[in-house]
GUROKOL-52633 format. One record per residue (C-alpha): residue number from 1; x, y, z. Coordinates in steps of 0.2 Angstrom, whole numbers, plus 5000, padded with zeros to 4 digits. Example, Ala and Ser with C-alpha at 12.3 -4.5 7.8 and 13.67 -1.06 7.14 Angstrom:
BEGIN
  nr    X    Y    Z
   1 5062 4978 5039
   2 5068 4995 5036
END
This chain:
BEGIN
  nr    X    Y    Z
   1 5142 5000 5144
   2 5141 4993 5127
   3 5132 5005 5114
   4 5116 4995 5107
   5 5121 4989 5088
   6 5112 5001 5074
   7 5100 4986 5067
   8 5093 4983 5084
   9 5091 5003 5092
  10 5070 5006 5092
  11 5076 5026 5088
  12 5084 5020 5069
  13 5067 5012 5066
  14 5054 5028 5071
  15 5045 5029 5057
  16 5040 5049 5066
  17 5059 5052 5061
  18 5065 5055 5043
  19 5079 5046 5038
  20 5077 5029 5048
  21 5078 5013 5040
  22 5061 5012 5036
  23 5061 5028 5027
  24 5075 5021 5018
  25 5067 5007 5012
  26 5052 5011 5005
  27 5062 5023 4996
  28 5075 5007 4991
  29 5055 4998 4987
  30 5051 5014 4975
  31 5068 5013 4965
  32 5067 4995 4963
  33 5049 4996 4958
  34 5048 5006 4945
  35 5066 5001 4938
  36 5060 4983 4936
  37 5043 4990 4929
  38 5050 5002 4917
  39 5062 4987 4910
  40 5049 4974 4909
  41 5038 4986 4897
  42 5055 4988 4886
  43 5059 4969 4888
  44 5045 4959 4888
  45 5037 4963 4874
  46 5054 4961 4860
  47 5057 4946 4870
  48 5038 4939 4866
  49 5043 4944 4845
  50 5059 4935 4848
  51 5053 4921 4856
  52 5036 4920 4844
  53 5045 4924 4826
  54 5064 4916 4830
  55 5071 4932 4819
  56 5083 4943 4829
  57 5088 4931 4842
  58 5107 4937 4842
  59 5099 4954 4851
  60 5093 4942 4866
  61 5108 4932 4868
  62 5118 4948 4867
  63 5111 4961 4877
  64 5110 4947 4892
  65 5128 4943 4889
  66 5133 4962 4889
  67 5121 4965 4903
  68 5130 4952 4913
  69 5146 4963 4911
  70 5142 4979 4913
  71 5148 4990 4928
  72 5131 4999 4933
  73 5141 5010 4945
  74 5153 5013 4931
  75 5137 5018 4918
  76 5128 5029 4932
  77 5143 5040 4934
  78 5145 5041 4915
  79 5126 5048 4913
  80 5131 5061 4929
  81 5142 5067 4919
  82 5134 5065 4899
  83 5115 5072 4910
  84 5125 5083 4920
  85 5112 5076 4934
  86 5114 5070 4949
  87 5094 5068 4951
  88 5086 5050 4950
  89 5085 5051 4930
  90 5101 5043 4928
  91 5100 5029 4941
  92 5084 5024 4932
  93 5093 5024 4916
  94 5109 5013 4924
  95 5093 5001 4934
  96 5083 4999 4918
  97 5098 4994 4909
  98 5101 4979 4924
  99 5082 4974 4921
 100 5081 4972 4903
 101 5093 4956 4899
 102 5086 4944 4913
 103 5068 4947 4906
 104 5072 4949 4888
 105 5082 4932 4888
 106 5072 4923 4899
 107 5056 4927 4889
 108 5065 4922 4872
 109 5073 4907 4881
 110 5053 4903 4888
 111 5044 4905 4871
 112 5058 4895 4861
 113 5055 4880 4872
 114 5039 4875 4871
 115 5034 4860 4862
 116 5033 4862 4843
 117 5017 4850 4845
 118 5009 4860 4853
 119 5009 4874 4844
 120 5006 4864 4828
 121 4990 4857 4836
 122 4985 4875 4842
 123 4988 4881 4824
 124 4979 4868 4813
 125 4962 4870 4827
 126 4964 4887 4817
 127 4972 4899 4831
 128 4979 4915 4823
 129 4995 4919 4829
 130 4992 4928 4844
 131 4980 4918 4851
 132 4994 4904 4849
 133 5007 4916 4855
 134 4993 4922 4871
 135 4985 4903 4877
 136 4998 4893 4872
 137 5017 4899 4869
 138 5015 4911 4884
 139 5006 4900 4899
 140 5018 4888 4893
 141 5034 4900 4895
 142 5027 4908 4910
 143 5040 4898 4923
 144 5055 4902 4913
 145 5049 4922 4912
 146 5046 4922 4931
 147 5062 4914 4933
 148 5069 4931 4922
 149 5057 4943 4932
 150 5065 4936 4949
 151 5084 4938 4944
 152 5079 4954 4937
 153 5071 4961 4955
 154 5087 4952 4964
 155 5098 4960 4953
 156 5088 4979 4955
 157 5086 4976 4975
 158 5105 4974 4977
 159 5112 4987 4966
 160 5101 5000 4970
 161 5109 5005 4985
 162 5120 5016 4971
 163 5107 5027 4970
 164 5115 5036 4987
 165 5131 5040 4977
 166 5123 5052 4969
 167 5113 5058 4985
 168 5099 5050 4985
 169 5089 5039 4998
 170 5087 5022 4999
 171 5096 5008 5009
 172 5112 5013 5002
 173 5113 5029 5012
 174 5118 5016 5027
 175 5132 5010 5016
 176 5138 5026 5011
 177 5135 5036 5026
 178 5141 5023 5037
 179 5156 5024 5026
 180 5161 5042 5028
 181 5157 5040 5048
 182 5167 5025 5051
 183 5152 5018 5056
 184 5154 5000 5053
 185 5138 4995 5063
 186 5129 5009 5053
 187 5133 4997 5037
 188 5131 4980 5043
 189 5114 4987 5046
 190 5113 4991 5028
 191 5121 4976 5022
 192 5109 4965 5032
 193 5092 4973 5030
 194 5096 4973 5009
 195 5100 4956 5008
 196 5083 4951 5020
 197 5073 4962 5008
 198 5080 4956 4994
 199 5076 4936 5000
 200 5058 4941 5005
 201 5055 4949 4988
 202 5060 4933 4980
 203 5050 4920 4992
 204 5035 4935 4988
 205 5038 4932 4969
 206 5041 4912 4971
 207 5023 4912 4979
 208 5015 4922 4964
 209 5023 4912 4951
 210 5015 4896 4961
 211 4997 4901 4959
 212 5001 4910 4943
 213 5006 4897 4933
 214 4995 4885 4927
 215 4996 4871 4938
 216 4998 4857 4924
 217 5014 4866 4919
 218 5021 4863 4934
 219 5015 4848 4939
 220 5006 4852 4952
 221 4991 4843 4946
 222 4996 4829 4940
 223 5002 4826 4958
 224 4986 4832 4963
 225 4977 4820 4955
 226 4988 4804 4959
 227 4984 4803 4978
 228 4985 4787 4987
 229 4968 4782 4982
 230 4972 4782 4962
 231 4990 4772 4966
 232 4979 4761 4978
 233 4967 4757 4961
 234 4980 4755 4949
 235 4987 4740 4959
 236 5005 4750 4959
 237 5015 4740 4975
 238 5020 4755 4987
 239 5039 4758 4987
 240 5044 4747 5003
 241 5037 4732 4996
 242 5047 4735 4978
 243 5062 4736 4988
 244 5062 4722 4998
END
């Protein structure tokens, strides 16, 4: 009789039992909160000076081309060993540092792309600077930042499963348990369930940056408002009739 796979067995999801995969997860949820949280307060706010003054932009392009290169598993066991702790300070340290370069970047990228018009036109109707920063610069930037903000929880969701090499919970004790078991169902399991969480976490984010952003940055309203009554009005031929 074949043994029912780890994923699909009811006992592994008992929530009355500790250790089961949702125990794990909300625990994988907590790590990856507070990691992205704790680098988007560090992140966001230089990138808005960056982006908003244009002086010290070498720090954004640089900190997201070293963040890009840097073995987290590699730093994590470096503070082990400079903390001497194998408590979850040092996988918060090693998470935040993932965060920050996606959001810094991508809020600097964001800013320095609106349109010089319209910051011109906001600051001769007499806008101080944080008011242009605020209403216009940032509503303007906000689908570049979401886009940083969503690589950034990607990027925490998928390496926080080192947080279990250090004994802690989370998704990645499937991984390494499964590992020291030779329990290769134990770690598909894992696998699977991170890479779910992490694309339902994105759709998630994708549907807060859509009513988020201001629907005439997107476009969404300009669509909105040319329906087929308005392209019936303007005496525009529909498509089939163009083409033949």
């Amino acid at each position: 009789m074949d043994e029912t796979p780890y994923l699909l067995d009811g006992a592994n999801w008992a929530w009355s039992s500790p250790g089961t995969i949702p125990h794990l997860l909300l625990a994988h949820l907590g790590y990856t909160g507070l990691s992205v949280l704790v680098g988007f307060l560090i992140a966001f706010p230089v990138g808005l000076l960056i982006g908003h003054t244009g002086k010290g932009s070498f720090l954004a392009i640089n900190a997201g081309n070293a963040g890009r290169s840097l073995p987290t598993l590699g730093l994590l066991s470096l503070l082990v060993v400079y903390l001497s702790s194998q408590g979850f300070l040092p996988v918060l340290i090693a998470l935040v540092v993932l965060v920050i370069p996606p959001i810094l970047t991508s809020t600097y990228a964001g800013l320095r792309s609106v349109d010089p018009d319209a910051v011109d036109a906001a600051r001769g109707m007499g806008m101080s600077s944080a008011q242009v920063l605020f209403r216009v610069e940032l509503p303007m930037a906000l689908p570049v930042v979401f886009g940083g903000v969503r690589a950034a929880v990607l990027q925490v969701v998928a390496t926080a499963t080192v947080a279990a090499y250090v004994g802690l919970s989370g998704l990645g004790r499937l991984l390494v348990d499964g590992l020291a078991l030779n329990d290769y169902g134990r770690m598909v399991a894992g696998a699977v369930v991170v890479a779910v969480l992490a694309v339902v976490l994105d759709l998630l984010l994708g549907l807060v940056q859509r009513y988020s952003v201001s629907p005439g940055i997107t476009g969404r309203g300009l669509a909105r408002a040319r329906g087929p009554r308005s392209v019936a009005e303007s005496g525009a031929k529909p498509e089939r009739e163009l083409v033949s």
